[in-house]
N, C-alpha and C positions, 0 to 999 in steps of 0.2 A: 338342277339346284338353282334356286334364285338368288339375286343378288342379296336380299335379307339375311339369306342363310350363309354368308361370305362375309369375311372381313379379312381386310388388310391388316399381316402382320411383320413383325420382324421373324426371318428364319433362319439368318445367319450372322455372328458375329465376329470380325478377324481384328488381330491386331498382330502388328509387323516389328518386334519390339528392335530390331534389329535392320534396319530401311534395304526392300529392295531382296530381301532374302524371304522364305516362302512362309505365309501366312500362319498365325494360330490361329485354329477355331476354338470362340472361347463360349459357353453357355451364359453368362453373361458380361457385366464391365459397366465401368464409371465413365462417364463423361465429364469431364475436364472440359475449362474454357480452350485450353493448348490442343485437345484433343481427346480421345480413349488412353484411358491409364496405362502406360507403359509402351505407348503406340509410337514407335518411330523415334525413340530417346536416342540410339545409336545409329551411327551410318560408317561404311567402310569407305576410304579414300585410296586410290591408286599414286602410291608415290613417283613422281616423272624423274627422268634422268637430270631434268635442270634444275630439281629442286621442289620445285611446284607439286600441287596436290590435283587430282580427279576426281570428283563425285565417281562414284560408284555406283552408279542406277542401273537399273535392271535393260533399262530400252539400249544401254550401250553397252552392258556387259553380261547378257544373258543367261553365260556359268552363275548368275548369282540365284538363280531359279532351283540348280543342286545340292543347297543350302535350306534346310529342313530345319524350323524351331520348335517348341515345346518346352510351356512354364513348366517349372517341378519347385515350388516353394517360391524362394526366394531370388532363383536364379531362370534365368532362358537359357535351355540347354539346345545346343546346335552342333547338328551333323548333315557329316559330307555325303553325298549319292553319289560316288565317282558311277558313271555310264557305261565304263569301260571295263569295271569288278566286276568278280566272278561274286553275284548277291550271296550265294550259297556259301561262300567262304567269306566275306567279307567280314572283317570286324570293327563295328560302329563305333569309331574315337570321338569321344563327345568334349566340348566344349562350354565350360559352365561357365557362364555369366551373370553376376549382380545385376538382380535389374532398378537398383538403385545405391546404387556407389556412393560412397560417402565422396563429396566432391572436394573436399580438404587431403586425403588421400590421393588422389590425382595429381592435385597442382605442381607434383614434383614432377609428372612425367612433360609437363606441355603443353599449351595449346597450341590449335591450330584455327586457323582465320577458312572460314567458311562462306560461300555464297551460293545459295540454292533457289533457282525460281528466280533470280532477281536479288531478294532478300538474305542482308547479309548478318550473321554474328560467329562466335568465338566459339569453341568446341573444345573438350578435354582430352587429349589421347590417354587410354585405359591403361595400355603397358605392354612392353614388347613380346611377352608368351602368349598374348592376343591377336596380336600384328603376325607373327611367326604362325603362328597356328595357319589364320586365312592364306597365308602366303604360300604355304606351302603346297596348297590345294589352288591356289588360284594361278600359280605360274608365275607371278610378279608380286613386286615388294606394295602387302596393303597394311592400312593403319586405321584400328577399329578408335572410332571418336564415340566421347557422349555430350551431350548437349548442357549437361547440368543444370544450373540455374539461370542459363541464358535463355532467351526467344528471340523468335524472328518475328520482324514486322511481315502486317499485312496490307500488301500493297493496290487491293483492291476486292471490291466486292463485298467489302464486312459489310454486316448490316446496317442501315440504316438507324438514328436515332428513334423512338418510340415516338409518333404521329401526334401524343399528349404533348411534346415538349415545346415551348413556348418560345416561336423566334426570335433571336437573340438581334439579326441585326436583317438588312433587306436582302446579304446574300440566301442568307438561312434560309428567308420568307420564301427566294423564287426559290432555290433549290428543293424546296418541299414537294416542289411539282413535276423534279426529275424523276425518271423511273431508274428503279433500283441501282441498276446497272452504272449509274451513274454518281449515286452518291460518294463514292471515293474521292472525286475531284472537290468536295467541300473541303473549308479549312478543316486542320482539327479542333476540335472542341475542347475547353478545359473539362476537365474530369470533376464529378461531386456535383455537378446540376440535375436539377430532379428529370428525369426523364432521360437521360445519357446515360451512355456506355461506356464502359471501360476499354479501353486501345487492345483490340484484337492482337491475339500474340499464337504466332506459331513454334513448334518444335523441328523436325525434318520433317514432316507433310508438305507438301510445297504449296497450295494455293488457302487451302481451309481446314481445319481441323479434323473434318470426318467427310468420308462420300459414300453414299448412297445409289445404289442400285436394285433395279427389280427384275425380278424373275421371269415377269412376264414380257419384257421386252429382250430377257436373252433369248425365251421360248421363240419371240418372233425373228430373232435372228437365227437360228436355228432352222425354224422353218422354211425361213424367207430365202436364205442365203447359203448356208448350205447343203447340196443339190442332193450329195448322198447320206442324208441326215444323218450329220455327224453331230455329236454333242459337242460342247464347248464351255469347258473349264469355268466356272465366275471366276475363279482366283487369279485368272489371267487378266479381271480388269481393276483386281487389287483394292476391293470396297472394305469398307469399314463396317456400316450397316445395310444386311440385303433382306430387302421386302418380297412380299408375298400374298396371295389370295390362300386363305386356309377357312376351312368349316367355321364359324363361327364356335362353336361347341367343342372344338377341338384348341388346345394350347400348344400339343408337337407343330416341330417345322412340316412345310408341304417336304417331300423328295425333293433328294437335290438335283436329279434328274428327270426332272418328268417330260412326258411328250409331249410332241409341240402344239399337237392340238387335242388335250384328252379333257376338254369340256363336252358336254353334250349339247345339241344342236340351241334348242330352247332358254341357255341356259345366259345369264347376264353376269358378266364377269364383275367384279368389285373393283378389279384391277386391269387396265385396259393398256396393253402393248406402249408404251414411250408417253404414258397419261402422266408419268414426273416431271417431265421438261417443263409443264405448267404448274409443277407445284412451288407455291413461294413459301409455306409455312406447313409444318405440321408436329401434331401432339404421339405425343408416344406412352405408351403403359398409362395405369394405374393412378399414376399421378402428373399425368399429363404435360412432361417434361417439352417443352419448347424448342425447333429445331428450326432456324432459318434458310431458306434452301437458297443460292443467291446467286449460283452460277452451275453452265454446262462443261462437264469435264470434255474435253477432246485427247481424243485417241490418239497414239504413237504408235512405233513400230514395237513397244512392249507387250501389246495384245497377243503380237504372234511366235511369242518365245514358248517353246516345247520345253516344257517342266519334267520331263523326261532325260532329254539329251542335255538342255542347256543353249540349244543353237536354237535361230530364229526361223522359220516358216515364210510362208506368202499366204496366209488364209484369211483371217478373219479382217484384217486391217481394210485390207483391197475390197473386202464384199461391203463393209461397211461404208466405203466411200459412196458408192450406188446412189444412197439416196441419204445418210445421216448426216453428210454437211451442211446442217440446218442452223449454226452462229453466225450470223453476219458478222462479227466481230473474230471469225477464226474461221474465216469459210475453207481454207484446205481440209481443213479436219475432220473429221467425225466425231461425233459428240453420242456419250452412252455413261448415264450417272451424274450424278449434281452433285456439288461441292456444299458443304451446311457448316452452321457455327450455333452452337447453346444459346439460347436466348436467358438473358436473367430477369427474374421479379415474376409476379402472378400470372398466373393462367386460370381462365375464367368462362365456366361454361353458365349454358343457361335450363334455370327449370322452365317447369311447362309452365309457369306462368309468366316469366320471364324476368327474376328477379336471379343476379348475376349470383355466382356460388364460385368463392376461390376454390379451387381444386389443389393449387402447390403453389409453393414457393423458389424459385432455384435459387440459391447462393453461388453459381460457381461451378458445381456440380452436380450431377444425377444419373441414377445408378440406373441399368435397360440390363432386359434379360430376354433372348429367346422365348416368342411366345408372346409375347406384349404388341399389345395392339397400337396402330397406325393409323392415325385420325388425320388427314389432309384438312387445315383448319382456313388457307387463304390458298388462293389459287390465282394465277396470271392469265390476263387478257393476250399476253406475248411473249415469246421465250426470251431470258434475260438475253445480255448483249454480252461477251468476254470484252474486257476493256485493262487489261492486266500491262503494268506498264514494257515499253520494248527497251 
């Protein structure tokens, strides 16, 4: 099959409405400046003996893997996988959650003062038949927060201003000629000049609103790395949106498993093993929604949590090291998926004669669906730098 007959799609979409506990797959979803709708509004906190609170993430508490979500309306409904039940008897207590709480409602119960990634704000505790539920599964005293109408700054890596906007003073002018990775350390810009963006704002997502991964660079890990070709989970590296090479003529996702090598010899891939690390920009679906890719995710030891048991492993982390430590700015790491943020205002293709044709408008947000296609619209001479403050 030639590469004409290939195009890149999207084939999977997750959202985690609950941080850190196991993925929905959703056939499609809105994109939000914050993020995918309903993605990560909630996080649970480990309450300390001194008072003090513990993020809850998955890389440090890996039981949060035996926590299973699924929207039904209006609510994420969550249940337990104890490892240790007999499944055959087992009976699934489920746990329904608003997935948008009236936040006037809350204020009686509390906030709590949060810091994730660096970036800090205030968070609502939901209510103690919440807290007592997780707690009782989890061993210790935890407390389900929502984020409400708060956000987290973003402390690096948003995108840059749009190339049309006109330098406002000589730092602007040299900094026009930093690469990406670098525009964060510019002032900030007042907001309402033609050509600017509005102040990047997060939820619990910790670096960027949405990350991206592709299939065909799990395939090469797969191949590459592990000996007894074992497959290996995507939901272990926790994406938002996961690409793909699919028939052109086909709109289903590829398999979520396919072999590591089931192209045929002759055949020119569309999508070529770790070909994202170089992508700076791309278009998605129909209406050709705007996606700035701005940074390399780096891996933890959350790769190697068995969604099974809840305990961690030695596999995928340690083979990834080999050769993925490709960010000079995080070189312990391995790096697999890029971090992106919406871009707002037109997108603009060209006819064959080459007279510019708006295609969309974003306001804010834009609705992707399984099946929509993946246009790599800029591409980078060098993989960004991680430059996230310490």
């Amino acid at each position: 099959m030639r590469t004409g007959d290939m195009r890149i799609k999207i084939t999977e979409l997750y959202i985690y409405p609950i941080k850190s506990l196991r993925p929905v797959s959703v056939p499609s979803a809105r994109l939000l400046r914050e993020g995918l709708q309903y993605d990560r509004r909630f996080m649970l906190l480990k309450a300390e003996a001194d008072g003090r609170y513990t993020n809850v993430q998955v890389s440090r508490f890996p039981e949060c893997a035996l926590f299973a979500q699924a929207l039904d309306g209006d609510h994420v409904v969550v249940t337990y996988q104890d490892p240790k039940a007999d499944r055959e008897r087992e009976e699934q207590e489920e746990l329904r959650v608003p997935l948008d709480p009236a936040v006037e409602d809350l204020q009686a119960n509390g906030t709590v003062d949060i810091l994730l990634f660096g970036s800090a704000t205030s968070a609502l505790r939901v209510g103690d038949e919440y807290d007592a539920w997780f707690s009782a599964r989890l061993g210790y005293r935890a407390v389900l927060v929502y984020i409400g109408d708060d956000r987290r700054a973003v402390l690096a890596h948003a995108p840059p201003p749009p190339p049309a906007t006109a330098p406002k003073s000589w730092f602007s002018f040299a900094a026009s000629f930093l690469p990406s990775y670098l525009h964060q350390q510019q002032p900030q810009q007042e907001k309402g000049g033609e050509g600017e963006r509005e102040e990047e704002k997060l939820v619990f997502n910790e670096a960027a609103p949405f990350l991206i991964t592709s299939r065909a660079s799990l395939r090469d890990i797969e191949a590459r790395m592990m000996p007894n070709g074992e497959a290996v989970d995507m939901i272990k590296f926790r994406p938002n949106i996961v690409v793909d090479e699919v028939p052109s003529s086909s709109s289903a996702p590829a398999p979520v498993s396919p072999a590591p090598n089931d192209h045929d010899d002759n055949e020119e891939s569309a999508l070529r093993p770790w070909d994202e690390d170089f992508w700076g920009e791309i278009a998605v679906g129909p209406s050709r929604h705007r996606l700035a890719l701005t940074a390399n995710c780096a891996r933890c030891v959350s790769v190697d949590v068995d969604y099974a048991t809840g305990r961690r492993t030695d596999v995928v982390l340690r083979r990834l090291m080999r050769d993925r430590r490709v960010d000079a700015g995080n070189k312990w790491s391995p790096v697999f998926g890029r971090y992106s943020f919406l871009l707002d205002g037109s997108d603009t293709a060209t006819r064959g004669g080459g007279d510019a044709l708006v295609t969309s408008v974003t306001e804010g947000a834009a609705d992707v669906a399984v099946g929509d296609e993946v246009q790599v619209t800029r591409r980078l001479s060098e993989r960004d730098v991680w430059a996230w403050p310490k």
